[in-house]
BAFI-563395 format. One record per residue: residue in three letters; x, y, z of N, C-alpha, C in turn. Coordinates in steps of 0.001 Angstrom, whole numbers, padded with zeros to 6 digits. Layout:
BEGIN
{residu->ALA	n.x->X	n.y->Y	n.z->Z	ca.x->X	ca.y->Y	ca.z->Z	c.x->X	c.y->Y	c.z->Z}
...
//
This chain:
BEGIN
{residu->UNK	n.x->000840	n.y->-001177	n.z->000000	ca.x->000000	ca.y->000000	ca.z->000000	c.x->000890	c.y->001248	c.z->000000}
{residu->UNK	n.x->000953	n.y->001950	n.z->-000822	ca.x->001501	ca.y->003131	ca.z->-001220	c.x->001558	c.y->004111	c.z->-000283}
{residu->UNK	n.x->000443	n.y->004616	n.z->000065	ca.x->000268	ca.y->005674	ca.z->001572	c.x->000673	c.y->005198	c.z->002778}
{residu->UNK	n.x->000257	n.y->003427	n.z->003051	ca.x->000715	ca.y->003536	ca.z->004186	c.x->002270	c.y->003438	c.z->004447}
{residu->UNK	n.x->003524	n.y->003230	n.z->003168	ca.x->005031	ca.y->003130	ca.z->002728	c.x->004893	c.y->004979	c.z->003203}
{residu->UNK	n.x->004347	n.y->005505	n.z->002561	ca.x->004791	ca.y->007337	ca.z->002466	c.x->004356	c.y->007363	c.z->003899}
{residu->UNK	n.x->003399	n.y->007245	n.z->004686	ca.x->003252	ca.y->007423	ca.z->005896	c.x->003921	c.y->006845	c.z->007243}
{residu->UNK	n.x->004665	n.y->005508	n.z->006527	ca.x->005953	ca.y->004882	ca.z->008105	c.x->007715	c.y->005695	c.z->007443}
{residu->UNK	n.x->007415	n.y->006058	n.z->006249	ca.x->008452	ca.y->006715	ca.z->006183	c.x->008679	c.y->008067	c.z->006405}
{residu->UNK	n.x->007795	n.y->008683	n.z->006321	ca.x->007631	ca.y->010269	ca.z->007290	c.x->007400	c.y->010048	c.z->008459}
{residu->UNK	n.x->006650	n.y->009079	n.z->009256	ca.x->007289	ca.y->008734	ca.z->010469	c.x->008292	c.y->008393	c.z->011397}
{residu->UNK	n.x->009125	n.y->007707	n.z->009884	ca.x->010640	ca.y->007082	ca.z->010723	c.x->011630	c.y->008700	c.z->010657}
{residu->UNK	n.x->010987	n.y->009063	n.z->009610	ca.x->011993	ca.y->010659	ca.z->009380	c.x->012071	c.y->011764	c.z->010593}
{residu->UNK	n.x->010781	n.y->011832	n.z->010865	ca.x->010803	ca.y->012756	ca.z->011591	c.x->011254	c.y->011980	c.z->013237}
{residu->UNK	n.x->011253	n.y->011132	n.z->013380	ca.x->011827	ca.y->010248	ca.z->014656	c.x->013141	c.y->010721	c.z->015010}
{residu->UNK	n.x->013756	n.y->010245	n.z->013721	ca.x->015288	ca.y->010140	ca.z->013242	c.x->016106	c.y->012002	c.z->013196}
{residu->UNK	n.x->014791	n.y->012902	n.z->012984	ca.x->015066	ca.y->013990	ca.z->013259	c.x->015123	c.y->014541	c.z->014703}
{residu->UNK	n.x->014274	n.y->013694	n.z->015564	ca.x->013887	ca.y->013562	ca.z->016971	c.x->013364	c.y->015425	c.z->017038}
{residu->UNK	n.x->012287	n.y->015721	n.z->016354	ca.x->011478	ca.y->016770	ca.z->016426	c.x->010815	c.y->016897	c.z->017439}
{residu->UNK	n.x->010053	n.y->015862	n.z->017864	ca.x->008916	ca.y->016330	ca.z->019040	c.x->009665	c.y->015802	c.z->020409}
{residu->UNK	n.x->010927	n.y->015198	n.z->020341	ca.x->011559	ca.y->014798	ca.z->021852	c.x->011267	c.y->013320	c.z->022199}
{residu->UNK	n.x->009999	n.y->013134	n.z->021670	ca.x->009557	ca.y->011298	ca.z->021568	c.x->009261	c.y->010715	c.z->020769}
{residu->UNK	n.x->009279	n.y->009578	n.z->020485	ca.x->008863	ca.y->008414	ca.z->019067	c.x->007291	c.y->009276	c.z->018874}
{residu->UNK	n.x->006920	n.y->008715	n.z->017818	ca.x->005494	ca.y->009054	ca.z->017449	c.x->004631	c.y->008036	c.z->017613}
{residu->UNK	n.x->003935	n.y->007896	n.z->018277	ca.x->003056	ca.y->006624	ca.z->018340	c.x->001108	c.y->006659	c.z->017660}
{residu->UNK	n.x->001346	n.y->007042	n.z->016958	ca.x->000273	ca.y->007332	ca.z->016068	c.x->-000231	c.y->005773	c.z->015465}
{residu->UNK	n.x->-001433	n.y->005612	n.z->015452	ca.x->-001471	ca.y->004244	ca.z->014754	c.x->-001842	c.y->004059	c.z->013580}
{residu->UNK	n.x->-000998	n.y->003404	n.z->012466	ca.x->-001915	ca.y->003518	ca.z->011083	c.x->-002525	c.y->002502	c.z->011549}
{residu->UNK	n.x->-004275	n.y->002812	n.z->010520	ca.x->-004869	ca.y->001290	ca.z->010265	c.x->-005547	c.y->001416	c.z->009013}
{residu->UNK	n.x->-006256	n.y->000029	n.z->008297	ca.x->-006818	ca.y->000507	ca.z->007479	c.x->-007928	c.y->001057	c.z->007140}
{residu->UNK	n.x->-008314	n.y->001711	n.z->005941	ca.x->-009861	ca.y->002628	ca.z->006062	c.x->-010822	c.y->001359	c.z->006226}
{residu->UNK	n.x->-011408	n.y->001508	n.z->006329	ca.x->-012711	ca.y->000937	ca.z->006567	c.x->-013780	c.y->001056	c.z->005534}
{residu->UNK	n.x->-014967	n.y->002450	n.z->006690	ca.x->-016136	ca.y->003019	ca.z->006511	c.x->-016085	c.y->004298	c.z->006028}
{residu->UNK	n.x->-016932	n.y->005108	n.z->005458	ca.x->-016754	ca.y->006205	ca.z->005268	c.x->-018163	c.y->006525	c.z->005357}
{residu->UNK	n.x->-017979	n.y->007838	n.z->006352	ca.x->-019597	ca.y->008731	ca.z->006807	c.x->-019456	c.y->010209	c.z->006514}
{residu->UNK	n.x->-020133	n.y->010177	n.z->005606	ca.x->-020377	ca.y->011598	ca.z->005468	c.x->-020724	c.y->012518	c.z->006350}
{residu->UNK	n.x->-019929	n.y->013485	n.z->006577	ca.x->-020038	ca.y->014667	ca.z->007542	c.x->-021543	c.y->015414	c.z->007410}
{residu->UNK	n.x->-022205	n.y->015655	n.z->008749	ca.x->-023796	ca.y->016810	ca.z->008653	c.x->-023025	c.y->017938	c.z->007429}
{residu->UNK	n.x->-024408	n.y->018327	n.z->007289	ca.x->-024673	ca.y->019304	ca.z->005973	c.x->-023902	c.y->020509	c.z->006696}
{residu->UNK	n.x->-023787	n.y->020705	n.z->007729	ca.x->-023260	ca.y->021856	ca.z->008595	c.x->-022262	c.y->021613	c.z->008332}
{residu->UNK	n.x->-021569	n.y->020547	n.z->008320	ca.x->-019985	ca.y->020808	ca.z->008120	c.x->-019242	c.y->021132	c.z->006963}
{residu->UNK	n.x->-020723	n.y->020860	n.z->005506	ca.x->-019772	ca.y->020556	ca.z->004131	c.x->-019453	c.y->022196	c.z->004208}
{residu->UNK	n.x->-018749	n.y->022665	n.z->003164	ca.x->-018421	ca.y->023956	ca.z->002684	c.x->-017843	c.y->024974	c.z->003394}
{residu->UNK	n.x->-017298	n.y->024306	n.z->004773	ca.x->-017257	ca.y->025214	ca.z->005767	c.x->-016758	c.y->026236	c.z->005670}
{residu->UNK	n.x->-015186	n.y->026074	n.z->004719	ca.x->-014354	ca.y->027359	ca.z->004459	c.x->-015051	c.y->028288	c.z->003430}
{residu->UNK	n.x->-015619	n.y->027907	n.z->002823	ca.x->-016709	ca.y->028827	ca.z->001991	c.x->-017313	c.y->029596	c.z->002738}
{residu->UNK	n.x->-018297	n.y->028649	n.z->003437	ca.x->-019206	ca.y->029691	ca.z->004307	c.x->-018791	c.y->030448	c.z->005619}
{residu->UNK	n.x->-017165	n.y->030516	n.z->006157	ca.x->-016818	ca.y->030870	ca.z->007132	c.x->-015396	c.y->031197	c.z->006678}
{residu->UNK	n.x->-015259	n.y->032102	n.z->005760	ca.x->-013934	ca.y->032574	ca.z->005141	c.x->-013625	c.y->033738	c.z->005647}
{residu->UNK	n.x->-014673	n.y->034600	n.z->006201	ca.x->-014003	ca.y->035618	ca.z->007225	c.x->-013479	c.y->035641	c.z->008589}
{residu->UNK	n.x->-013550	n.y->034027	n.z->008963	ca.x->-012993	ca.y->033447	ca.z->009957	c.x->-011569	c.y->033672	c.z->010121}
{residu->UNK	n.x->-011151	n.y->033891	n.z->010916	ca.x->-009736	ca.y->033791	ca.z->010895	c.x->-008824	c.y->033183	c.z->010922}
{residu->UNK	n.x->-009354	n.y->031502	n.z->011164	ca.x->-008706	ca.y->030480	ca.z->011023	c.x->-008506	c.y->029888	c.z->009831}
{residu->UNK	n.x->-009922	n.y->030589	n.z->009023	ca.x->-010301	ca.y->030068	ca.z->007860	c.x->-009422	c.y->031048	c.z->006662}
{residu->UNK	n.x->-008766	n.y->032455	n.z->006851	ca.x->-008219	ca.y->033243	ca.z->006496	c.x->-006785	c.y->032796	c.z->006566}
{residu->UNK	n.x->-006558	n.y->032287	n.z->007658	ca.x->-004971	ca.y->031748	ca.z->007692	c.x->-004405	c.y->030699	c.z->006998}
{residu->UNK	n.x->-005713	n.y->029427	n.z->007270	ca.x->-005412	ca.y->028085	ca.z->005705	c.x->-005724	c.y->028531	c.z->005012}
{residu->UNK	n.x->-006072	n.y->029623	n.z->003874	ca.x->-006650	ca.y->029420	ca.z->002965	c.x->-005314	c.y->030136	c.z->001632}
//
């Protein structure tokens, strides 16, 4: 699996950089299910672009 190779190898990198002070213990697994987010959530940066959080990712 392609992503999960790009994802233990940006893991071992940043280890090996010792960035955060400890191993990363994050767990991959595989996808599953997929649930669509409430209607409230789709478009959010659209509808909340004068946000300022939404101003900073964008």
């Amino acid at each position: 699996m392609v992503q999960e190779k790009v994802a233990r190898d940006m893991i071992a990198k940043i280890d090996l950089e010792k960035i955060w002070g400890a191993p990363i213990v994050t767990e991959l697994t595989p996808f599953t299910v997929f649930y669509p987010a409430e209607n409230y959530h789709q478009e959010y940066l659209r509808r909340n672009s004068d946000q300022m959080y939404c101003r900073e990712i964008n």
